[in-house]
PDB file of N, CA, C and O in Angstrom:
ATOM      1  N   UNK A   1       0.849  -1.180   0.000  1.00  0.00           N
ATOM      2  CA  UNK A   1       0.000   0.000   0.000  1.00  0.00           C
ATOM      3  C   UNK A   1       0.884   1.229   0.000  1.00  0.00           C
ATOM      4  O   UNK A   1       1.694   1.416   0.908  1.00  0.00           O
ATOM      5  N   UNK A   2       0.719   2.152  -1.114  1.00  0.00           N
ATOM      6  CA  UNK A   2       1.547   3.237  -0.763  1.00  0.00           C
ATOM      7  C   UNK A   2       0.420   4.531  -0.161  1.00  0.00           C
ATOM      8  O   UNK A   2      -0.745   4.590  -0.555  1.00  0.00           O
ATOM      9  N   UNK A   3       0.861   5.257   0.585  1.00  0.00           N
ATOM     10  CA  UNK A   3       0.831   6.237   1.709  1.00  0.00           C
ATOM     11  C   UNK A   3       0.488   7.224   0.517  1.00  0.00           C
ATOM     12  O   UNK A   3       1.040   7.102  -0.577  1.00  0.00           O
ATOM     13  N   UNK A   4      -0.687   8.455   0.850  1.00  0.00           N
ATOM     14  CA  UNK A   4      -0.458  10.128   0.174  1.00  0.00           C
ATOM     15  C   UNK A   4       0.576  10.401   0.895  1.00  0.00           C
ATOM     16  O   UNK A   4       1.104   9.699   1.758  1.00  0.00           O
ATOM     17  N   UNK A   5       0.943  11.739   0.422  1.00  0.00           N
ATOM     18  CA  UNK A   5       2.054  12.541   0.620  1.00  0.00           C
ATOM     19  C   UNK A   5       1.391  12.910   2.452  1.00  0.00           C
ATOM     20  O   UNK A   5       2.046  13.009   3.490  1.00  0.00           O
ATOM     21  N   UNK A   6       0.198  13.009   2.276  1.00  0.00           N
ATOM     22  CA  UNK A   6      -0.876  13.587   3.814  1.00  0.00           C
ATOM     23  C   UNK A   6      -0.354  12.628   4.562  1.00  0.00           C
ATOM     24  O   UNK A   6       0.449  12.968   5.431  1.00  0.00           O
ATOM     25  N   UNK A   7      -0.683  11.238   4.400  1.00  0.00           N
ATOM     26  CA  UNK A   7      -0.925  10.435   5.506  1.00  0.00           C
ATOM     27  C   UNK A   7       0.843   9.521   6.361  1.00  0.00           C
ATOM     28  O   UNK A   7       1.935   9.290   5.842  1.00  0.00           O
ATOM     29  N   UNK A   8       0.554   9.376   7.149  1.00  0.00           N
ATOM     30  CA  UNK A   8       1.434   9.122   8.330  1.00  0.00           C
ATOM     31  C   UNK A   8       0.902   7.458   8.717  1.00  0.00           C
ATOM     32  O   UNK A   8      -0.261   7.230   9.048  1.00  0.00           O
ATOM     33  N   UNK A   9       2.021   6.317   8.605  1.00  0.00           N
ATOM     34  CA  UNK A   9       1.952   5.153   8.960  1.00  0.00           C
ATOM     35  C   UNK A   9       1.836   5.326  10.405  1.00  0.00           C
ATOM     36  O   UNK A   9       2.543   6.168  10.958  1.00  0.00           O
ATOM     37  N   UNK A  10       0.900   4.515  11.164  1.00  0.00           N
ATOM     38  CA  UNK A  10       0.561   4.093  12.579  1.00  0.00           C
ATOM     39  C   UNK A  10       0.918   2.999  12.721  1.00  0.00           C
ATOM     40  O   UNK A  10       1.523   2.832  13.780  1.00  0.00           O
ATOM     41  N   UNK A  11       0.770   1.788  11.856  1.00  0.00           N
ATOM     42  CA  UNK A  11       0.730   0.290  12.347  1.00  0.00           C
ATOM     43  C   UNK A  11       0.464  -0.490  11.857  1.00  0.00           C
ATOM     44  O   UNK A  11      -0.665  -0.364  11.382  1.00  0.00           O
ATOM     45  N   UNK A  12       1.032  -1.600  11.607  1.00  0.00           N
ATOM     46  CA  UNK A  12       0.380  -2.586  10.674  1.00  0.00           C
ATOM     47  C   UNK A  12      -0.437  -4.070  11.392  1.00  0.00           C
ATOM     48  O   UNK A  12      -0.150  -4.521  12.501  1.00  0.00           O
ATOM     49  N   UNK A  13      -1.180  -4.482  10.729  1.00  0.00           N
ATOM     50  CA  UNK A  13      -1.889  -5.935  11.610  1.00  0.00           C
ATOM     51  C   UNK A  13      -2.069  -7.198  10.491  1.00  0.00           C
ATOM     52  O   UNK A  13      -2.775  -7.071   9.490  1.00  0.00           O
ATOM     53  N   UNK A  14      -1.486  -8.161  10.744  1.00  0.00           N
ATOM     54  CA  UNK A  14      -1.452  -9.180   9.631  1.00  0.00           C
ATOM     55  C   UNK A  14      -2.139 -10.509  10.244  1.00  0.00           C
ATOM     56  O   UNK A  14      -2.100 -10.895  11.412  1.00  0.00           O
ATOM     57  N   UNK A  15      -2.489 -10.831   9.638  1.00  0.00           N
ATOM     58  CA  UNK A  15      -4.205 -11.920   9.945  1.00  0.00           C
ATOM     59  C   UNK A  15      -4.961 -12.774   8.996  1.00  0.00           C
ATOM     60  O   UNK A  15      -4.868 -12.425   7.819  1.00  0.00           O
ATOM     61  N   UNK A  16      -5.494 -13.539   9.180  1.00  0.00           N
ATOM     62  CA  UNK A  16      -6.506 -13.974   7.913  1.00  0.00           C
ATOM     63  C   UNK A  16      -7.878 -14.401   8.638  1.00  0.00           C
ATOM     64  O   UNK A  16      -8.067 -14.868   9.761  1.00  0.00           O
ATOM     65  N   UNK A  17      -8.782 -14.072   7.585  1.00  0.00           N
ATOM     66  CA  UNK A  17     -10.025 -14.151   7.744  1.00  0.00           C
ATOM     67  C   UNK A  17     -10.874 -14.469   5.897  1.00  0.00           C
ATOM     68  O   UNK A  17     -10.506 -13.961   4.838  1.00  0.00           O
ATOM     69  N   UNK A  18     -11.709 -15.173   6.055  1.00  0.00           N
ATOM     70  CA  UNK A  18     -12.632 -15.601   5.039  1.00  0.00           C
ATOM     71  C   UNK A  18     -11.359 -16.478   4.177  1.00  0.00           C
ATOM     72  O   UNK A  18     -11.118 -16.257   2.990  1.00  0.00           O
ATOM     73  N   UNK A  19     -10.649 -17.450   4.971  1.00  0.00           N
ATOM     74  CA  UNK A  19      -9.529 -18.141   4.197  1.00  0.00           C
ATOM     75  C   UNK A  19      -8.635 -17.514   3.871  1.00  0.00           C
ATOM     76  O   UNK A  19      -7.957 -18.313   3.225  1.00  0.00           O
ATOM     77  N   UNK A  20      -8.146 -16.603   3.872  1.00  0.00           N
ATOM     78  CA  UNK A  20      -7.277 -15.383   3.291  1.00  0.00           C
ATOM     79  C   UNK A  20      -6.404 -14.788   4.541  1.00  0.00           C
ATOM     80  O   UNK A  20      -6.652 -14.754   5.747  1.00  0.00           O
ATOM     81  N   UNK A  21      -5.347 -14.357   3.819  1.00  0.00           N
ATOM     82  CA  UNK A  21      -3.909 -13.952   4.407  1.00  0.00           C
ATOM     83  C   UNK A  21      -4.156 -12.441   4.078  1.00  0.00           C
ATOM     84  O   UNK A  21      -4.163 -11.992   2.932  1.00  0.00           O
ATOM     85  N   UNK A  22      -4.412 -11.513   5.526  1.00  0.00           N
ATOM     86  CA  UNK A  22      -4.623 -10.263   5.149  1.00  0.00           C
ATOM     87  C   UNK A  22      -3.943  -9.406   5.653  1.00  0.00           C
ATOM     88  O   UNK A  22      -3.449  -9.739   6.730  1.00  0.00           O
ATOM     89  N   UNK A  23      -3.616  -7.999   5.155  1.00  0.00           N
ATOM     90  CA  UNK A  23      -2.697  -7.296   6.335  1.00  0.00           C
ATOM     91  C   UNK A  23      -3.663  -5.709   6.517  1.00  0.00           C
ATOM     92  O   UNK A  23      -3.958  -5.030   5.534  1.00  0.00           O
ATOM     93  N   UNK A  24      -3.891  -5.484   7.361  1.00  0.00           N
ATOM     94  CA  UNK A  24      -4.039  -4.221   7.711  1.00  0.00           C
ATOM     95  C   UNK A  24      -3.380  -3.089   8.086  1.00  0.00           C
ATOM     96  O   UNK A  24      -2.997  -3.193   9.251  1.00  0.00           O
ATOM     97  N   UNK A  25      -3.128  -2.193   7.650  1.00  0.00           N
ATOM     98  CA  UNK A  25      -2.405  -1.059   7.475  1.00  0.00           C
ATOM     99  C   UNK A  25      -3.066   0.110   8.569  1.00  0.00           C
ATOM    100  O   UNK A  25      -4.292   0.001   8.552  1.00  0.00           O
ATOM    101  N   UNK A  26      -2.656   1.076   9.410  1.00  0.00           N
ATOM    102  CA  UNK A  26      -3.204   2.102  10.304  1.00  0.00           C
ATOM    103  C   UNK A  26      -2.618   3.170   9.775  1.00  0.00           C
ATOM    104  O   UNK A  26      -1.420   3.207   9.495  1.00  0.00           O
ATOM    105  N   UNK A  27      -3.673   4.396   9.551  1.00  0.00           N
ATOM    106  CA  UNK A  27      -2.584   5.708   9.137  1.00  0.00           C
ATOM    107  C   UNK A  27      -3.366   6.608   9.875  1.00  0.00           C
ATOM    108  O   UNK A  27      -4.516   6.422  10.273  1.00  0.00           O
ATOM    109  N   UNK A  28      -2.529   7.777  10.055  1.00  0.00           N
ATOM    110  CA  UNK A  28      -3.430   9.197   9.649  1.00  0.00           C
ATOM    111  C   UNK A  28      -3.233   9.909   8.850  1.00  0.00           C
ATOM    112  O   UNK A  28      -2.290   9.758   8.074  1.00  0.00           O
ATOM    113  N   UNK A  29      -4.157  11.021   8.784  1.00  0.00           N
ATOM    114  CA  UNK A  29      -4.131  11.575   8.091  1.00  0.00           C
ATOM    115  C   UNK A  29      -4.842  13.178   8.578  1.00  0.00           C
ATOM    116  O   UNK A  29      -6.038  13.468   8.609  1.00  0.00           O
ATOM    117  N   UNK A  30      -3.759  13.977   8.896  1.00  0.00           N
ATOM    118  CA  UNK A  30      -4.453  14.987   9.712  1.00  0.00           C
ATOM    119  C   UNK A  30      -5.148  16.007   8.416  1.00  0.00           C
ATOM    120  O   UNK A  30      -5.360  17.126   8.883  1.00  0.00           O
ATOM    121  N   UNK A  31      -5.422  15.945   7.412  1.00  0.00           N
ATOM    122  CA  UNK A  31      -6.075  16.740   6.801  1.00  0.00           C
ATOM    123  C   UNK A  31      -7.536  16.511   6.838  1.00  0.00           C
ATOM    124  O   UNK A  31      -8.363  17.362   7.167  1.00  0.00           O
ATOM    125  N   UNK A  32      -7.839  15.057   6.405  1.00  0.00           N
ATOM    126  CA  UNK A  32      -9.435  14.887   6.841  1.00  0.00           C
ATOM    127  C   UNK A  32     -10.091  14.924   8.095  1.00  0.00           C
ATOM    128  O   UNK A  32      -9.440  14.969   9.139  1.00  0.00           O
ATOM    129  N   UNK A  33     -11.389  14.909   8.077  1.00  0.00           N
ATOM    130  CA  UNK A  33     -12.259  15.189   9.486  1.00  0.00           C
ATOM    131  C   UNK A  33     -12.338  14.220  10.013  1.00  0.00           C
ATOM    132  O   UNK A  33     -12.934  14.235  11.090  1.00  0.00           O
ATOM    133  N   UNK A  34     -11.786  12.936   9.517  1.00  0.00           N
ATOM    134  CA  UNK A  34     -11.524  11.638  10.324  1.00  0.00           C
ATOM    135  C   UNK A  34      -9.930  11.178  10.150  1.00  0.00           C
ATOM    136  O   UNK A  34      -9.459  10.518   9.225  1.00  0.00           O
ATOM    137  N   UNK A  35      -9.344  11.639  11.138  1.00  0.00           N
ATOM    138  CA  UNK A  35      -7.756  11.503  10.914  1.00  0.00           C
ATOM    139  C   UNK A  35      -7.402  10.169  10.810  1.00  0.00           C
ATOM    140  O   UNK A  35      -6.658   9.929   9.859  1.00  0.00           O
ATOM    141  N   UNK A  36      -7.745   9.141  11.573  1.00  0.00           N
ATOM    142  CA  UNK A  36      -7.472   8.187  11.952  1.00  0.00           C
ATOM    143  C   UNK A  36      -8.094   7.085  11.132  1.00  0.00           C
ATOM    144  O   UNK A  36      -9.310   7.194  10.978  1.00  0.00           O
ATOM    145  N   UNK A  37      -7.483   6.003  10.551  1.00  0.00           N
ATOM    146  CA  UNK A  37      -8.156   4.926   9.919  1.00  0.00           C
ATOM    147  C   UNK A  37      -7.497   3.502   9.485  1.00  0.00           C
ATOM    148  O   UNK A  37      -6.293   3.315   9.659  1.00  0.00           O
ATOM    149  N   UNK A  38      -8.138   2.743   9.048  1.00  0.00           N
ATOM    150  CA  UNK A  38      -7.643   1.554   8.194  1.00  0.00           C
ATOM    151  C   UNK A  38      -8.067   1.016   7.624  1.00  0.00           C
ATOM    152  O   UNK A  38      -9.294   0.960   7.544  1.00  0.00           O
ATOM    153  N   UNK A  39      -6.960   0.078   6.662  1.00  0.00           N
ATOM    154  CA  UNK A  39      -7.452  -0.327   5.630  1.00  0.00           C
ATOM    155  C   UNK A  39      -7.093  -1.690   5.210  1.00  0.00           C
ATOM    156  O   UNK A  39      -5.880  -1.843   5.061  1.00  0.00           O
ATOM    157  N   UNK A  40      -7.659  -2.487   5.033  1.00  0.00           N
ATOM    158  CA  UNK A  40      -7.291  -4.036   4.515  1.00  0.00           C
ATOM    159  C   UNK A  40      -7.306  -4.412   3.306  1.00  0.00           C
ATOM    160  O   UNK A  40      -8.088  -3.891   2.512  1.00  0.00           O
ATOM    161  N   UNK A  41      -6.303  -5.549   2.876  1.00  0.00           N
ATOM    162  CA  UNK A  41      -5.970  -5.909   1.748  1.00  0.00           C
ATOM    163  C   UNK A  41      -7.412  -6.327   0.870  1.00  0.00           C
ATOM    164  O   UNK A  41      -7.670  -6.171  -0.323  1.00  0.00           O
ATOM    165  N   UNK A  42      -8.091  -6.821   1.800  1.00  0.00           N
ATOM    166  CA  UNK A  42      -9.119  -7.809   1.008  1.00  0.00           C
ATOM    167  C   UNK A  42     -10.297  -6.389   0.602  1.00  0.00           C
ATOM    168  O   UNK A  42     -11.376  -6.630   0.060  1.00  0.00           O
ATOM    169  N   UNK A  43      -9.770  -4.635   1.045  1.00  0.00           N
ATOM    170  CA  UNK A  43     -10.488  -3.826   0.734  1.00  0.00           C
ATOM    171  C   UNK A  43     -11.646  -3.165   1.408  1.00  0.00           C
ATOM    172  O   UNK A  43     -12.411  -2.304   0.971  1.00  0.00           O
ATOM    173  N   UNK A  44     -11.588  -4.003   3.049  1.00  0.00           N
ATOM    174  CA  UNK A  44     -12.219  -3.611   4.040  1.00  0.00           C
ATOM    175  C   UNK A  44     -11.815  -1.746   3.909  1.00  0.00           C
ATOM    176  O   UNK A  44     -11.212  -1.456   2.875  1.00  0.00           O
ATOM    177  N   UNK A  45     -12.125  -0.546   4.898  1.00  0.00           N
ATOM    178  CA  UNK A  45     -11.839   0.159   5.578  1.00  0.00           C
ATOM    179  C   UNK A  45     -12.620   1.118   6.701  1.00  0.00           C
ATOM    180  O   UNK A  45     -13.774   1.536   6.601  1.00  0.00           O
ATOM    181  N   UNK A  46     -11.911   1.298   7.532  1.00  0.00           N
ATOM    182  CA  UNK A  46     -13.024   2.421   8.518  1.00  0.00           C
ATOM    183  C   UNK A  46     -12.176   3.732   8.612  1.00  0.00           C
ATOM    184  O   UNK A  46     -10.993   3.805   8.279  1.00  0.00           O
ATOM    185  N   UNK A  47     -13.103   4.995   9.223  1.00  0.00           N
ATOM    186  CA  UNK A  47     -12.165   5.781   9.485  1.00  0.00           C
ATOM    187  C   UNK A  47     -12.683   6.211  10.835  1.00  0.00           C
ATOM    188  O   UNK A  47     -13.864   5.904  10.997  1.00  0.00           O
ATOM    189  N   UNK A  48     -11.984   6.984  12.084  1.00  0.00           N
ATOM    190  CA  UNK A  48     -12.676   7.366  13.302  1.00  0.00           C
ATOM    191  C   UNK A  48     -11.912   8.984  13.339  1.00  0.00           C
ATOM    192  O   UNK A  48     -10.799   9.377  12.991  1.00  0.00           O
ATOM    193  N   UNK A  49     -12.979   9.591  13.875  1.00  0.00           N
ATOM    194  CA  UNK A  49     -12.380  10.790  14.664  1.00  0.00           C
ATOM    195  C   UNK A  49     -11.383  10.784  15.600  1.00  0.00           C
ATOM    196  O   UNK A  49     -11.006  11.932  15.836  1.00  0.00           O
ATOM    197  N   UNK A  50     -10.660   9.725  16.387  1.00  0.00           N
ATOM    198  CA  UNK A  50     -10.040  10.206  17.730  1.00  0.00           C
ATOM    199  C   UNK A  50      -9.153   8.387  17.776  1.00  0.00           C
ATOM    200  O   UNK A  50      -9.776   7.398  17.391  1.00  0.00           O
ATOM    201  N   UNK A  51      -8.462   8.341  18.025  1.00  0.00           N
ATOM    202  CA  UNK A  51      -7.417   7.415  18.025  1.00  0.00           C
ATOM    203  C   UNK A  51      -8.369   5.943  18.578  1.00  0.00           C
ATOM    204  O   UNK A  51      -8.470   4.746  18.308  1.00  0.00           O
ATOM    205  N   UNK A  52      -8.957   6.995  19.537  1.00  0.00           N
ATOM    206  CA  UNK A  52      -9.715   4.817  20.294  1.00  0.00           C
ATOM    207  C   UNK A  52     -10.820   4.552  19.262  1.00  0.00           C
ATOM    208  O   UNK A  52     -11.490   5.214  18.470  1.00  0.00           O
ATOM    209  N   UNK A  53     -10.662   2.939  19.743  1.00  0.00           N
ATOM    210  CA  UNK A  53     -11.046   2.101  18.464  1.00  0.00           C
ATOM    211  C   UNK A  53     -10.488   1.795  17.075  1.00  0.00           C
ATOM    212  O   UNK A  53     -11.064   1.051  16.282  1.00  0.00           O
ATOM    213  N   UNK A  54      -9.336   2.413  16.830  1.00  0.00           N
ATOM    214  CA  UNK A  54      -8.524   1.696  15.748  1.00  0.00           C
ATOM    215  C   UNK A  54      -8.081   1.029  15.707  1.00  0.00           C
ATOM    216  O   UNK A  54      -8.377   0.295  14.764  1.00  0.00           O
ATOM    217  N   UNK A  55      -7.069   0.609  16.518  1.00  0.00           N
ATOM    218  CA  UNK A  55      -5.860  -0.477  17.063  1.00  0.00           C
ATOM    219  C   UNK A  55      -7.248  -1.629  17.150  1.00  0.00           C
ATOM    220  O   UNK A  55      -7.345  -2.612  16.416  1.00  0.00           O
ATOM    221  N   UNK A  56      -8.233  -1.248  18.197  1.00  0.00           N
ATOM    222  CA  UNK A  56      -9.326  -2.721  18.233  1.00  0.00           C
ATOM    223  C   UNK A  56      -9.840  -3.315  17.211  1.00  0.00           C
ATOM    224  O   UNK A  56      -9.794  -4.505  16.900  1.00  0.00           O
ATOM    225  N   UNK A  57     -10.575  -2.007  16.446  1.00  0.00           N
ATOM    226  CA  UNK A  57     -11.353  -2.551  15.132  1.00  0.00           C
ATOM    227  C   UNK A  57      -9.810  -3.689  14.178  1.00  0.00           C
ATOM    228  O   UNK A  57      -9.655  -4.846  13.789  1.00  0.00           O
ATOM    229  N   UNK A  58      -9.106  -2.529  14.217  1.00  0.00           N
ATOM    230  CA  UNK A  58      -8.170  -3.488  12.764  1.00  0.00           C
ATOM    231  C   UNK A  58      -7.786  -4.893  13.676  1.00  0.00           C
ATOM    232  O   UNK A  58      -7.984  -5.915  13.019  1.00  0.00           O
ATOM    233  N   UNK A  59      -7.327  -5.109  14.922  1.00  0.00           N
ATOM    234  CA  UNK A  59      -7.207  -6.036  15.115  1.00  0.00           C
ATOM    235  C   UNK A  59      -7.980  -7.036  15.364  1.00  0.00           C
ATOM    236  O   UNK A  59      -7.520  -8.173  15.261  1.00  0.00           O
ATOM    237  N   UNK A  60      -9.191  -6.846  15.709  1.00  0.00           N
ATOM    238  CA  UNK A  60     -10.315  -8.009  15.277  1.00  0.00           C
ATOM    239  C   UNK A  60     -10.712  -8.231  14.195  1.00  0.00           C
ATOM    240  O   UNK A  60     -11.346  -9.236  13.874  1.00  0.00           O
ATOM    241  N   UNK A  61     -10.261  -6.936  13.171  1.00  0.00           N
ATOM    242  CA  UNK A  61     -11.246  -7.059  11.542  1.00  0.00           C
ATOM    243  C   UNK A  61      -9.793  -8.440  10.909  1.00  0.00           C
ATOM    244  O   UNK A  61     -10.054  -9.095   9.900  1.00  0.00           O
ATOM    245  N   UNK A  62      -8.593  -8.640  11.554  1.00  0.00           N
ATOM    246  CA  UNK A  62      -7.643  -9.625  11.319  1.00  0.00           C
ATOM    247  C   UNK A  62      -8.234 -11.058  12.000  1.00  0.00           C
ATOM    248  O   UNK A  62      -8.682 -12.053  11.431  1.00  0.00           O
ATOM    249  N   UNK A  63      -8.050 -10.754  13.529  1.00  0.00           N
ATOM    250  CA  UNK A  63      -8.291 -11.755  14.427  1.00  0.00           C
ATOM    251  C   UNK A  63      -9.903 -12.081  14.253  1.00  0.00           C
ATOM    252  O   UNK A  63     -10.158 -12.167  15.454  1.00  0.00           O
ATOM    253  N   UNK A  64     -10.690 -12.231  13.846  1.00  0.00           N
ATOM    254  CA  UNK A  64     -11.858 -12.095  13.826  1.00  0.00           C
ATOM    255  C   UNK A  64     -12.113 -13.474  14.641  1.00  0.00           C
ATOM    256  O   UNK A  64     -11.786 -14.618  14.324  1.00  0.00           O
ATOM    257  N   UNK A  65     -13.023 -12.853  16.165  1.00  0.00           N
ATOM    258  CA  UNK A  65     -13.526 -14.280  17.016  1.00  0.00           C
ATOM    259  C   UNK A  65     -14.810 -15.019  16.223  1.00  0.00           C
ATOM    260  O   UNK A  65     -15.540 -14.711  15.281  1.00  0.00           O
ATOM    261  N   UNK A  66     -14.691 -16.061  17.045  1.00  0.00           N
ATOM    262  CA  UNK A  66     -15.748 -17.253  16.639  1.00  0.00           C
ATOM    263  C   UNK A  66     -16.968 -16.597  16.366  1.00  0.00           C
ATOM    264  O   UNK A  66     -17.442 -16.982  15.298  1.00  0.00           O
ATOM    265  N   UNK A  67     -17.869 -15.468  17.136  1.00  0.00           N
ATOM    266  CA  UNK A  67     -18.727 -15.646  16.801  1.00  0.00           C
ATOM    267  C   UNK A  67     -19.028 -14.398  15.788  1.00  0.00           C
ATOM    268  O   UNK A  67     -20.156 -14.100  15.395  1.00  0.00           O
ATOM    269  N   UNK A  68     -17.783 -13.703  15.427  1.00  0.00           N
ATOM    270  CA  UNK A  68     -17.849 -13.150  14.114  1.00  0.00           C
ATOM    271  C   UNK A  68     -17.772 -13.560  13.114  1.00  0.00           C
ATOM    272  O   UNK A  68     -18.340 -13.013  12.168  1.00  0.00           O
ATOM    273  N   UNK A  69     -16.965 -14.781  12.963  1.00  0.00           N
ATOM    274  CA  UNK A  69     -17.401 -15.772  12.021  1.00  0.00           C
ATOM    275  C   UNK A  69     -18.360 -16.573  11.537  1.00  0.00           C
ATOM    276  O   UNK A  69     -18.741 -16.841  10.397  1.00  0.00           O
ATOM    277  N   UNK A  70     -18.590 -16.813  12.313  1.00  0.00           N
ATOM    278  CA  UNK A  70     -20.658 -17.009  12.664  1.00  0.00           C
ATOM    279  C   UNK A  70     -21.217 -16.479  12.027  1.00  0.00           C
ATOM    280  O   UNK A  70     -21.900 -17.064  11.185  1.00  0.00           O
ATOM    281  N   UNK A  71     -21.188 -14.672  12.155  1.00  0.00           N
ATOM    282  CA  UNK A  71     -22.229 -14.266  11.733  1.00  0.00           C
ATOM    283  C   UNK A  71     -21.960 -14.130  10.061  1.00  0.00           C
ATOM    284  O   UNK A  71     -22.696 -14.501   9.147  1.00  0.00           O
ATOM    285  N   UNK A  72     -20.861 -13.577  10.007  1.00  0.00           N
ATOM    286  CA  UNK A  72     -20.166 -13.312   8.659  1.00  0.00           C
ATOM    287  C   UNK A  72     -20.336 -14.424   7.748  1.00  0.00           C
ATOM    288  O   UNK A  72     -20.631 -14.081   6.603  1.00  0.00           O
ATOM    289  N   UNK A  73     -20.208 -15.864   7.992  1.00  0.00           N
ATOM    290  CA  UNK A  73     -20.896 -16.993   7.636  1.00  0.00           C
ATOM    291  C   UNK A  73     -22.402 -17.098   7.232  1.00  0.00           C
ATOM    292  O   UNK A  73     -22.753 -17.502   6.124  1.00  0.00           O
ATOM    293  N   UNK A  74     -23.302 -16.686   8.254  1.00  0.00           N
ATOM    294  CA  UNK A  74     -24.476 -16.729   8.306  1.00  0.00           C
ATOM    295  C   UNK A  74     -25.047 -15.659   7.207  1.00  0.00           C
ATOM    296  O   UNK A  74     -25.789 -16.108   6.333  1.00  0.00           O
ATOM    297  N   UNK A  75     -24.726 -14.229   7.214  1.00  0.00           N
ATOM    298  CA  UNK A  75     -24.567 -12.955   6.493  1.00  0.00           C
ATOM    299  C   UNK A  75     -24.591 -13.697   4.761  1.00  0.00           C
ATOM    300  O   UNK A  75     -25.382 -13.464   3.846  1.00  0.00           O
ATOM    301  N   UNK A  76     -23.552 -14.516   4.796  1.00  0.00           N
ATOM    302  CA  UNK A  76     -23.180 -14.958   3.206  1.00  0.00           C
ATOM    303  C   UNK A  76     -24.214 -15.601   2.615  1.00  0.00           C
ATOM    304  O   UNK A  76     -24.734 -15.450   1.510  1.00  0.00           O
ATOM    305  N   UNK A  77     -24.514 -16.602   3.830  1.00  0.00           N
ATOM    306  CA  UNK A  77     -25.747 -17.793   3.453  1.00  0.00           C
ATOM    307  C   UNK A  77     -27.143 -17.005   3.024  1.00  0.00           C
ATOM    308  O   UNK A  77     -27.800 -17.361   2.046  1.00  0.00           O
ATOM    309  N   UNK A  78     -27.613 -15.603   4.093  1.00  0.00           N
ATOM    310  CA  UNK A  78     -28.654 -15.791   3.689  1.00  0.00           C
ATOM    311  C   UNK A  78     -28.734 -14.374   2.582  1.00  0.00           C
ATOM    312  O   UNK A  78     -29.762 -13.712   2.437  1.00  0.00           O
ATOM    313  N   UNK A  79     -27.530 -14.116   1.923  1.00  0.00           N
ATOM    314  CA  UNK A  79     -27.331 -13.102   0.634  1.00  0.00           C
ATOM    315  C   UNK A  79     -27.523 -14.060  -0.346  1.00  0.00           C
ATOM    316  O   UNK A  79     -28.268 -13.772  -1.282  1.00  0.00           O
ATOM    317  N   UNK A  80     -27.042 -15.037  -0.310  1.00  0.00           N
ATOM    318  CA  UNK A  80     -26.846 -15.894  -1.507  1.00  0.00           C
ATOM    319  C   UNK A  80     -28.446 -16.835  -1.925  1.00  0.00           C
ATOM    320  O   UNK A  80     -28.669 -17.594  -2.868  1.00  0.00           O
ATOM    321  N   UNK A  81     -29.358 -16.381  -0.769  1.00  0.00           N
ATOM    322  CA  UNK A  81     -30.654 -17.213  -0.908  1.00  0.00           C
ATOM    323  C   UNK A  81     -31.560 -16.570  -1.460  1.00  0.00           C
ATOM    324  O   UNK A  81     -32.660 -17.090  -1.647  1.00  0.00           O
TER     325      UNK A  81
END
């Protein structure tokens, strides 16, 4: 992933989810009204106003627990019906 000239590396998070080997990237970016954000390979992203909840979101949107898988599972099944 390359960086704008704006944004500033925070952190990276590497993980897989939906079978897949993913990495998540943390930046800011103090020009927008949401400085703070991330972004995943598979094309996920969020952005927040204020630092908390980034580090969590990207690291569960990697680590994703059992019963997010669940649902994300369940989510697929009943799109596809």
């Amino acid at each position: 992933m390359k960086l704008e000239t704006n944004e500033f590396w925070v952190g990276t998070y590497h993980g897989r989810h939906d079978s897949r080997t993913v990495t998540v990237t943390v930046t800011r970016d103090d020009s927008c009204p949401k400085p703070f954000a991330w972004t995943c390979t598979c094309g996920a992203s969020r952005s927040f106003p204020t630092e908390d909840g980034v580090d969590r979101t990207a690291w569960r949107h990697t680590h994703p627990t059992l019963f997010d898988q669940l649902r994300h599972k369940a989510a697929r099944l009943l799109r596809s019906s």
